[in-house]
matplotlib code that plots the C-alpha trace (Angstrom):
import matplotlib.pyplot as plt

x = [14.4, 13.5, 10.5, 8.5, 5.3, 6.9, 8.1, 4.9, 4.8, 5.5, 3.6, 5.6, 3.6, -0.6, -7.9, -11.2, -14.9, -15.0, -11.1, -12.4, -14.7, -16.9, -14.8, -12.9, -14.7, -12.7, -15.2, -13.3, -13.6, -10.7, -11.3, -11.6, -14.7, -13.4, -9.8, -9.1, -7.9, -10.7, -10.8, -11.3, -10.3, -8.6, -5.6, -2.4, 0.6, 4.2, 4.9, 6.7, 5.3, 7.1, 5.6, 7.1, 7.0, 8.5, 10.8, 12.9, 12.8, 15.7, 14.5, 12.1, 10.0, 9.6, 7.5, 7.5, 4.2, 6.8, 8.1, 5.1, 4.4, 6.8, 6.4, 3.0, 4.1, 6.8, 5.3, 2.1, -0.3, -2.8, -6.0, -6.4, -9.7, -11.4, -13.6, -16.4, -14.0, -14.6, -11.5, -11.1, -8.6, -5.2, -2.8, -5.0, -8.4, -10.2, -9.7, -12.2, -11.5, -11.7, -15.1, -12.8, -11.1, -7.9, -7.1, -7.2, -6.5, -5.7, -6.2, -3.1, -3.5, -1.8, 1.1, 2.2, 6.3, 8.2, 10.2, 13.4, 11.7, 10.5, 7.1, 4.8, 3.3, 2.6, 5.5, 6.9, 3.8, 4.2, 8.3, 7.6, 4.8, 7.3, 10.1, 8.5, 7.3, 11.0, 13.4, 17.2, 17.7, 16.3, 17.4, 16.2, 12.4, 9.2, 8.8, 5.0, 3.9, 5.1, 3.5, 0.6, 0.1, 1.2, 0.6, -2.2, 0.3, 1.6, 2.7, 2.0, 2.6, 2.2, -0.6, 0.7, 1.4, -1.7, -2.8, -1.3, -2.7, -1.9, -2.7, -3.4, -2.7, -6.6, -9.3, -8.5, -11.7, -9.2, -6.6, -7.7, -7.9, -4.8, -2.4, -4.5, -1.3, 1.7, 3.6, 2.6, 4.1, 5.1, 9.0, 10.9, 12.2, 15.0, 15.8, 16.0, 18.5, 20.9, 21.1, 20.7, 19.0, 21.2, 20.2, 16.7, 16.4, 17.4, 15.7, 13.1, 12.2, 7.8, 5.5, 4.1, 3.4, 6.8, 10.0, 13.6, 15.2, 17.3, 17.8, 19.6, 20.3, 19.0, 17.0, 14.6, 13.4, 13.0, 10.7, 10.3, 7.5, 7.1, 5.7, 4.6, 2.3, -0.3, -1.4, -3.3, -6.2, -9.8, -10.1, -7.7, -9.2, -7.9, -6.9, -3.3, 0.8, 0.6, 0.0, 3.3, 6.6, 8.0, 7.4, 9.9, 9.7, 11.3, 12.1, 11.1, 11.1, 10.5, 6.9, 6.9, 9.3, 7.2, 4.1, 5.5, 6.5, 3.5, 2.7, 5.8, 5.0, 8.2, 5.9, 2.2, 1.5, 2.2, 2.4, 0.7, 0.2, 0.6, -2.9, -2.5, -2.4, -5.3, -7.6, -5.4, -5.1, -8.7, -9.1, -6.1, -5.4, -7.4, -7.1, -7.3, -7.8, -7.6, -7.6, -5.7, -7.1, -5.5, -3.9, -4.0, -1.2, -1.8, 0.4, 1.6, 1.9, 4.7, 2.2, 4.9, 7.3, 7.6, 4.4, 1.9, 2.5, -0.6, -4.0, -5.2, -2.3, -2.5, -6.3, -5.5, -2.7, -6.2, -8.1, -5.9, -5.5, -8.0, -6.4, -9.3, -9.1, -5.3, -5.4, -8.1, -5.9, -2.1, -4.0, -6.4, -9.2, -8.2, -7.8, -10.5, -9.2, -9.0, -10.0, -9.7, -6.0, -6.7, -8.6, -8.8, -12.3, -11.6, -11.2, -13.9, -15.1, -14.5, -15.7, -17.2, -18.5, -14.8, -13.8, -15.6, -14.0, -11.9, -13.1, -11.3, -12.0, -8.9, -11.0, -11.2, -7.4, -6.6, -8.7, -7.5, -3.6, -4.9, -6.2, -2.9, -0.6, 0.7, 0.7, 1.2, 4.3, 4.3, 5.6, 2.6, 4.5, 3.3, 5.4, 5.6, 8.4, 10.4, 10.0, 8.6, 5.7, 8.0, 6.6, 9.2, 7.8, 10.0, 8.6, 9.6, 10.4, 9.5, 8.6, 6.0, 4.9, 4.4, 5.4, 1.6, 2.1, 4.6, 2.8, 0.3, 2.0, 3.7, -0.1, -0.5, 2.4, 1.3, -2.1, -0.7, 1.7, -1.5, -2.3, 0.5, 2.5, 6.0, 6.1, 9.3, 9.4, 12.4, 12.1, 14.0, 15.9, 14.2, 17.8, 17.5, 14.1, 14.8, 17.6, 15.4, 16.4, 13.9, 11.9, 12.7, 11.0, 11.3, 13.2, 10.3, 6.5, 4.6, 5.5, 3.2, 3.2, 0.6, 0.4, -1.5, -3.9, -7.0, -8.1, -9.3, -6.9, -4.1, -4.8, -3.0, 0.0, 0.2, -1.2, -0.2, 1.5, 4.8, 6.9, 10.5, 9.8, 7.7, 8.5, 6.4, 8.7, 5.0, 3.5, 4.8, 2.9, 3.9, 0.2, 0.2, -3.7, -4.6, -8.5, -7.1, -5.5, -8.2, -10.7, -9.2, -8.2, -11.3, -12.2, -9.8, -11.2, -14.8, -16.4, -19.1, -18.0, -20.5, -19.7, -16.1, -16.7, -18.6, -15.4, -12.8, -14.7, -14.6, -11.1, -11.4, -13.0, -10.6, -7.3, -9.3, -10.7, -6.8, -5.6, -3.2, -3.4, -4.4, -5.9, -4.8, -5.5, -6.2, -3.2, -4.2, -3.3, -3.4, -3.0, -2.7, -2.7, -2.1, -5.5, -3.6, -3.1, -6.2, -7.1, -4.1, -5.6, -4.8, -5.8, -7.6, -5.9, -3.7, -3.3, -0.7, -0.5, -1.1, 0.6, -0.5, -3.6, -2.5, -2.5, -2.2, -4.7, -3.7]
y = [5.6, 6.4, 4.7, 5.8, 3.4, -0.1, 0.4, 0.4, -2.9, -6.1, -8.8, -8.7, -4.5, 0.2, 1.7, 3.5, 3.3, -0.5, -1.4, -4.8, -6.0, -8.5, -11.5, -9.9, -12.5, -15.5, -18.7, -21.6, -22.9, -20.8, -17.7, -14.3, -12.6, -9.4, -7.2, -8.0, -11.7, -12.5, -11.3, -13.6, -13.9, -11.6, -10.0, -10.7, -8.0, -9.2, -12.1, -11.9, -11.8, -13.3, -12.0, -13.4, -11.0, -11.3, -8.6, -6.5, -2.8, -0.4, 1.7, 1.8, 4.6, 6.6, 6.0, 2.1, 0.0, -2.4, 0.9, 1.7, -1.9, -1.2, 2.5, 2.1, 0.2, 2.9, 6.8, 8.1, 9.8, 12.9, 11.2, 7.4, 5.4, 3.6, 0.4, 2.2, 4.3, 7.3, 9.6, 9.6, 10.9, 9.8, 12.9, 15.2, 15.5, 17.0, 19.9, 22.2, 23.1, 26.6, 27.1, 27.9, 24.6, 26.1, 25.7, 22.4, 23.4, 20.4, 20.3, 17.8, 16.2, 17.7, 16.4, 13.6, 13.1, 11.3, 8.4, 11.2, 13.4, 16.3, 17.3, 16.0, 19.7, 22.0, 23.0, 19.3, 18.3, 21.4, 20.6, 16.4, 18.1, 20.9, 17.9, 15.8, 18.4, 19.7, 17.4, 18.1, 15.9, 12.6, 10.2, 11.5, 12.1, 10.2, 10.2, 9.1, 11.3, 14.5, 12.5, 12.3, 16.1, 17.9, 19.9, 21.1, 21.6, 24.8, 25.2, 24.0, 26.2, 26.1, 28.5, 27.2, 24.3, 22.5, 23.7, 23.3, 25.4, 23.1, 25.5, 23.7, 25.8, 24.2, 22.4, 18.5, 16.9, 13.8, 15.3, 13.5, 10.2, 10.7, 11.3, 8.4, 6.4, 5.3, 7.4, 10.2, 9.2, 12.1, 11.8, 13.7, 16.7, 17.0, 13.2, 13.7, 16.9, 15.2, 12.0, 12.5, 10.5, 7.1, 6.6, 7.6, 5.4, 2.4, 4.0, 6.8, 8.2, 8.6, 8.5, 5.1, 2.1, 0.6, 1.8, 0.3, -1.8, -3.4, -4.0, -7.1, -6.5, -9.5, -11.4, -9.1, -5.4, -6.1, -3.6, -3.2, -1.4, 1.8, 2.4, 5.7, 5.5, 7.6, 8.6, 6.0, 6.3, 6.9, 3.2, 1.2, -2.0, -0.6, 2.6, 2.3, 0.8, -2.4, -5.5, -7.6, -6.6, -6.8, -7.3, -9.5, -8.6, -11.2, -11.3, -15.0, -14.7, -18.5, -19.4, -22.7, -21.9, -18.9, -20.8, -24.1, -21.5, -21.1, -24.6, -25.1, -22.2, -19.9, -17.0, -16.2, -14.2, -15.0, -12.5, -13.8, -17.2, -19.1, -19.3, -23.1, -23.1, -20.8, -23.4, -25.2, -21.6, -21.3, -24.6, -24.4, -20.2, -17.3, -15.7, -12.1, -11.6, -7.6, -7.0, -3.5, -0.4, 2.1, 1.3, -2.5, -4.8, -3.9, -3.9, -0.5, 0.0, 1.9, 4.1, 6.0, 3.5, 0.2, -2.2, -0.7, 2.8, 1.6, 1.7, -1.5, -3.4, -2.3, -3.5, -6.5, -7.7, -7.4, -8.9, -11.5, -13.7, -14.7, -12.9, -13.4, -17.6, -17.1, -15.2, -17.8, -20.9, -19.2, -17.6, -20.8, -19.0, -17.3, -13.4, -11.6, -11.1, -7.0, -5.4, -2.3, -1.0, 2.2, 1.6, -1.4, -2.7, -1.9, 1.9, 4.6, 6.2, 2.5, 1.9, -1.6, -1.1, -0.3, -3.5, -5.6, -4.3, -6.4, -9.4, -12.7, -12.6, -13.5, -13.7, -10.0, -9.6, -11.6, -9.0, -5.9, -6.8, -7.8, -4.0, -3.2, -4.7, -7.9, -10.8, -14.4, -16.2, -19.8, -20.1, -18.2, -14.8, -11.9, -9.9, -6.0, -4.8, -7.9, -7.4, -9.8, -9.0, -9.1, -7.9, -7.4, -7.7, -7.2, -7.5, -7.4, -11.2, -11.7, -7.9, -7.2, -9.9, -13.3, -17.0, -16.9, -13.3, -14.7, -18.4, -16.4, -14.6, -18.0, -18.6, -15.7, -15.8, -19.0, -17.3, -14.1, -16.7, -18.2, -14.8, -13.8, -12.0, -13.5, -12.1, -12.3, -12.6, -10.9, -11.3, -8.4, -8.6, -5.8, -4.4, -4.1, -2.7, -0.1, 1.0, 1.7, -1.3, -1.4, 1.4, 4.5, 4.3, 2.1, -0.2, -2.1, -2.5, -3.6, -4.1, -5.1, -2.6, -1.4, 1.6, 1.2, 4.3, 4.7, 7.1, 7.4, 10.4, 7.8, 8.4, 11.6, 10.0, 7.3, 9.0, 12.8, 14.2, 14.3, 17.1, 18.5, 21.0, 18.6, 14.8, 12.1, 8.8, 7.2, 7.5, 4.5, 4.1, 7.6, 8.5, 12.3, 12.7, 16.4, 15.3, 12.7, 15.7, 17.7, 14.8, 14.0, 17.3, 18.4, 15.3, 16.1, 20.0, 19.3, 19.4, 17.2, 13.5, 12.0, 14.2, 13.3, 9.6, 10.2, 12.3, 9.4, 6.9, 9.0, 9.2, 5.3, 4.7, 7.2, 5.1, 1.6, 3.6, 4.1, 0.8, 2.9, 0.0, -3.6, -5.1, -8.2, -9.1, -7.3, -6.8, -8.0, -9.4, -12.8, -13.4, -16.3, -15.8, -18.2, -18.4, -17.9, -14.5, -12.0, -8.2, -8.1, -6.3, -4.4, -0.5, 0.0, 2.3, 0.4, -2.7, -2.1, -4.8, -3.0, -4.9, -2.5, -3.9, -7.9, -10.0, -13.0, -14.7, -17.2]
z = [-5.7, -9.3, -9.7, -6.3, -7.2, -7.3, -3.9, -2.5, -1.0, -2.0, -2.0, 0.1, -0.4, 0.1, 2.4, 3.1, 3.4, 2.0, 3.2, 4.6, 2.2, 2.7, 1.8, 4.7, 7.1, 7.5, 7.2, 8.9, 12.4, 13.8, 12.1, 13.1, 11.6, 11.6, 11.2, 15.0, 16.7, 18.8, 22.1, 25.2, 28.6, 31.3, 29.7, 31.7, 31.7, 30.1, 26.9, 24.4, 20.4, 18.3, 14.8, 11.1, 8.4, 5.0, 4.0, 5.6, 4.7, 4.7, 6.9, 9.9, 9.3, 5.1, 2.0, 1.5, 2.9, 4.7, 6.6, 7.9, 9.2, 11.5, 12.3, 13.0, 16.2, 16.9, 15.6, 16.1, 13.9, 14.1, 13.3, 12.5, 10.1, 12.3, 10.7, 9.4, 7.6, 9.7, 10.4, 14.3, 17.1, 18.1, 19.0, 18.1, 20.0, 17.3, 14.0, 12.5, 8.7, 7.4, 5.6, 2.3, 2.7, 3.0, 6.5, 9.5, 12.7, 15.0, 19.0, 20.6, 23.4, 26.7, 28.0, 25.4, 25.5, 22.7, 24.3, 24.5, 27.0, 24.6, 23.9, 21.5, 20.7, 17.7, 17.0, 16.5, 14.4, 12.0, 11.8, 10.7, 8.5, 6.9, 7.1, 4.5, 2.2, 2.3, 3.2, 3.3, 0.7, -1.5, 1.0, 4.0, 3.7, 3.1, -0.5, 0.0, 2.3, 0.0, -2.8, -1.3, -0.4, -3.5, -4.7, -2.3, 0.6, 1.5, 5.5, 8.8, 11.8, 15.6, 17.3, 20.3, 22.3, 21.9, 18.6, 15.1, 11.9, 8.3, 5.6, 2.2, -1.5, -2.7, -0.7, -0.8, 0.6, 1.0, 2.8, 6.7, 5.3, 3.6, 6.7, 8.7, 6.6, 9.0, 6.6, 8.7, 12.0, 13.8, 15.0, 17.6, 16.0, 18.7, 18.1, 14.1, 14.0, 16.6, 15.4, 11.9, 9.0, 9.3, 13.2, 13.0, 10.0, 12.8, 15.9, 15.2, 18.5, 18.6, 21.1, 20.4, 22.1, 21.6, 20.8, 18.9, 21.1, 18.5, 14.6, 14.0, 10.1, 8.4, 11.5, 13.2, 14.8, 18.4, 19.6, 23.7, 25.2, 26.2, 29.7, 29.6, 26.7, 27.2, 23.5, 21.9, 19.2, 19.1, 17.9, 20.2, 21.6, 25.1, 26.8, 28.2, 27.5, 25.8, 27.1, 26.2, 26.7, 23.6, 20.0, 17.8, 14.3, 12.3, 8.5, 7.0, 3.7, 3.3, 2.5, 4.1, 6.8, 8.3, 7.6, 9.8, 12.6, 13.6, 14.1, 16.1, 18.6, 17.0, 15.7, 17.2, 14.5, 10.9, 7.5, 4.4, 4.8, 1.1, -0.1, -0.7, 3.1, 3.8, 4.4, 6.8, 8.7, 8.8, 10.6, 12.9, 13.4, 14.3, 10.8, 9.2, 5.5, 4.6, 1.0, 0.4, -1.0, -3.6, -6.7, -6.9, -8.9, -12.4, -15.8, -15.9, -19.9, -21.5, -23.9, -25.5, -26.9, -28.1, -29.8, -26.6, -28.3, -30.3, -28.1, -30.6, -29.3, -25.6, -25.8, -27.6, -24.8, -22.2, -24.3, -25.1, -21.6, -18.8, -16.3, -13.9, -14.6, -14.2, -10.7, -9.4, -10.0, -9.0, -5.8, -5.3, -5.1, -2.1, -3.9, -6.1, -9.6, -10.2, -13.5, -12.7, -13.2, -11.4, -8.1, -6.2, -4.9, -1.3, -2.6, -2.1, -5.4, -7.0, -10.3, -10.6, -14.7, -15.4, -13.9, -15.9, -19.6, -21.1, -19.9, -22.3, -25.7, -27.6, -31.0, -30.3, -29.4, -32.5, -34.6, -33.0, -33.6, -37.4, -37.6, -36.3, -38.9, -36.7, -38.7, -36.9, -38.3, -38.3, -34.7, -33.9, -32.7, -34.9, -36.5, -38.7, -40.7, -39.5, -35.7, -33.6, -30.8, -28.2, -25.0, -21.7, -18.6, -16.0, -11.9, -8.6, -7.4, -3.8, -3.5, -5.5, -6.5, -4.5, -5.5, -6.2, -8.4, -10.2, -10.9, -12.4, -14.8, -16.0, -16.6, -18.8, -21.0, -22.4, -22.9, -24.5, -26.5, -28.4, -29.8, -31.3, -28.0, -27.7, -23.8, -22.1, -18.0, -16.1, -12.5, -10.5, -6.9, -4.4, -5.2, -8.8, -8.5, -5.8, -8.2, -11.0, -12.9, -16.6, -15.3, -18.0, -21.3, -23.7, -20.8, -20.6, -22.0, -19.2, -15.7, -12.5, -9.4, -7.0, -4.1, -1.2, -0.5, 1.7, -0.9, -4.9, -4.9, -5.4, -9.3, -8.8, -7.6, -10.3, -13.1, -13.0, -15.8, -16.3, -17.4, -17.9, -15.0, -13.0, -13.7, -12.4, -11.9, -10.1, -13.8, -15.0, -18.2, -19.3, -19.9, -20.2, -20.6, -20.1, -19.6, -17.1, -15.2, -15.0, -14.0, -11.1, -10.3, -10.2, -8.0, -5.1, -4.6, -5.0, -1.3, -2.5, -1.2, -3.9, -6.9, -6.3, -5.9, -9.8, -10.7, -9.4, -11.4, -14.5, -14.1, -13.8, -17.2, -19.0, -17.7, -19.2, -22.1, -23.4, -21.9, -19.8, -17.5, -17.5, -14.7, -12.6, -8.6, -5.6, -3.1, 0.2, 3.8, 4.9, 8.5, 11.0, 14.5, 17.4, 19.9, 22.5, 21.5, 21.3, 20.2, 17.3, 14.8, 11.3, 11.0, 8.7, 6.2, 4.4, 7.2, 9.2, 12.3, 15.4, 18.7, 20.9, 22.2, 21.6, 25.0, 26.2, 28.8, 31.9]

ax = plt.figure().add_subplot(projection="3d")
ax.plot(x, y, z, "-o")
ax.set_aspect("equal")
plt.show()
């Protein structure tokens, strides 16, 4: 994929010490007041969840939030975030860190077997770890989890059995929240080099609660459990296999259709529910509402080419619409407006004073884009030397952005319209936009994408430099910012979790400073579960639904 970032999820699709905020709590009758359907009753062994999501991914497990949906059900991870944010247990037991840094040396639990039969020891954690860092080629790695180690990775090795050394090239105080992610599922090492990318794109073999029964291309993942699980996280809601017997993973695109199947007893457990029906859900459902850390949906700005080369123009076009009025009426008051373009609000290190710049003011917009030579014809679209302010914004239809996404921005271009901006919409397929489609320079001038992270270190990812020698297709707006770099830089080594919360939200003020980004609307997770079904819950990372501990009562 060129363009690594607007894969990220959809809206579809990417979490630390605030992940669940406070509007997390549901307020209607049937609602959940936490990340977890309620628990009640005696669980009973066996059932059958029938679970309708909204796009089907190309592949079970890699570097796309709707992979790791699904491979957070299949692969298990080192460590996991538990609620309070904490980094706790799952395969491993426990780690002690170098005093340089440098060094994390994890203790696996004894005895744990990948559904193939092999171990589920050091050597096969350092191999997934050494896989994705260096994979055999484009296709068959996980983009985000190389992403999100580099530069500071350097090897991972086996000690022995039980005990696996990952050496790191500088101290990153966010590297254990970091591989919490579902990204970093650890595969069967045996499994991968005989069956080769294509199959273990279908069927990855982990040691997790369920495994790949079947993948019917265009309907559903069935996923069956697996008996012998015995390696569950720290945070589970119960020691042992799952309760249920299988997992049906079904692709519903269709708002109203996956809404409705709840109601009629086809799905128990229902992906984003359209927020003009939220407050139905609340009344009839057990319901979750997770709002997603990292880097939230937010106009990427082409700063290098095109009318946005000019900082007075970039500020104007924030200035210029109420976004926040905008998201409240598409989203119907259901999702908090973002105005940070950087960090969403459910990120640690967030910076709440950046958030509120460029709050609507079009008498300022109209003044900056006088300043900068745009004069308003007599259509109202400004012009200079003859060109008009023509502003293409091309987005992810149905993948990153919802029906509610896209409403929005309909909202918006008549705003931007009365100040001069002649802003043309181009929705894109998930096919044109996983091929790169108006992503180079100059392609496009601004273009709406987010990432999911549990950490502020996602600024590194989406706003690194690029180079000849070291390109960066997640920097989207081409903002090559040398104090940038070194800002967050120095964030991610300093050991100091406070100084590098003040470090991430300078790097915060300098990407609003220069417009590099314009915020829009947090990217969250709305939820409806049947009350017959209890303890379904969303880790707290980046939300992946976790069916492990889900039951049904008599």
């Amino acid at each position: 994929m060129k363009t690594l970032s607007r894969r990220r999820g959809a809206a579809s699709g990417t979490a630390a010490a605030l992940a669940l905020v406070a509007g997390l709590a549901a307020c209607g009758s049937g609602s959940s007041s936490e990340n977890t359907a309620a628990s009640s009753g005696t669980p009973v062994q066996g059932g059958v969840i029938s679970y309708a999501h909204v796009q089907e991914p190309p592949c079970i497990f890699g570097g796309w939030i709707q992979q790791a949906y699904v491979s957070r059900n299949v692969l298990d991870g080192l460590v996991a975030e538990a609620d309070d944010g904490s980094v706790v247990p799952w395969l491993a037991t426990s780690w002690t860190t170098s005093a340089d840094g440098l060094s994390y040396t994890f203790t696996l639990k004894p005895g744990v077997k990948f559904t193939d039969g092999t171990s589920v020891d050091a050597a096969a954690v350092a191999w997934n770890f050494n896989f994705w860092e260096n994979p055999p080629n484009a296709n068959s790695g996980n983009s985000t989890a190389k992403v999100s180690l580099d530069p500071y990775y350097k090897d991972a090795k086996a000690l022995d059995a039980t005990h696996v050394k990952i050496d790191l090239t500088k101290p990153y105080g966010q590297f254990l929240r970091l591989i919490t992610q579902g990204y970093f599922g650890i595969q069967s090492p045996t499994a991968f080099q005989k069956e080769g990318v294509k199959q273990n794109c279908e069927d990855p073999i982990g040691s997790g609660a369920f495994t790949v029964a079947q993948w019917k291309h265009g309907q559903e993942i069935v996923l069956k459990r697996n008996p012998n699980y015995t390696s569950w996280p720290a945070n589970a809601k119960h020691k042992g296999p799952a309760y249920v017997d299988e997992v049906d993973y079904k692709f519903v695109p269709d708002d109203v259709s996956r809404y409705a199947s709840l109601g009629t007893g086809q799905s128990q457990v229902v992906y984003e529910v359209p927020t003009s029906e939220w407050k139905d859900a609340q009344s009839k459902y057990q319901t979750i509402k997770y709002i997603t850390p990292g880097h939230p949906p937010s106009f990427f700005i082409d700063t290098t080419d095109g009318p946005f080369a000019d900082l007075k123009v970039r500020q104007a076009f924030a200035y210029g619409a109420d976004r926040k009025g905008a998201v409240e009426a598409a989203f119907h008051g259901v999702i908090p407006y973002e105005g940070n373009p950087a960090v969403s609000q459910s990120t640690p290190g967030y910076n709440a004073q950046a958030a509120a710049d460029y709050a609507y003011d079009p008498a300022k917009a109209n003044a900056l884009l006088d300043q900068a030579g745009w004069v308003k014809g007599a259509d109202g679209i400004r012009t200079k030397d003859g060109k008009p302010l023509t502003i293409r914004i091309p987005y992810g239809s149905g993948v990153i952005l919802p029906q509610e996404g896209a409403a929005a921005l309909q909202i918006l271009q008549q705003q931007w319209k009365q100040v001069g901006f002649n802003v043309q919409l181009i929705p894109l397929s998930q096919a044109e936009l996983f091929a790169g489609k108006d992503s180079a320079p100059g392609t496009f001038d601004a273009t709406p994408s987010y990432w999911t992270s549990p950490s502020p270190a996602i600024l590194w990812i989406v706003y690194r430099p690029t180079t000849k020698a070291n390109p960066n297709g997640n920097n989207e707006s081409f903002f090559n910012s040398n104090q940038l770099s070194q800002v967050i830089q120095a964030a991610n080594t300093e050991p100091d979790g406070a100084k590098a919360d003040q470090l991430y939200q300078q790097a915060q003020q300098i990407v609003q400073d220069n417009a590099a980004g314009i915020g829009f609307y947090t990217q969250y997770s709305l939820y409806a579960v049947s009350k017959k079904l209890h303890d379904f819950w969303l880790e707290k990372s980046q939300g992946e639904p976790v069916f492990a501990d889900a039951y049904y009562t008599k």
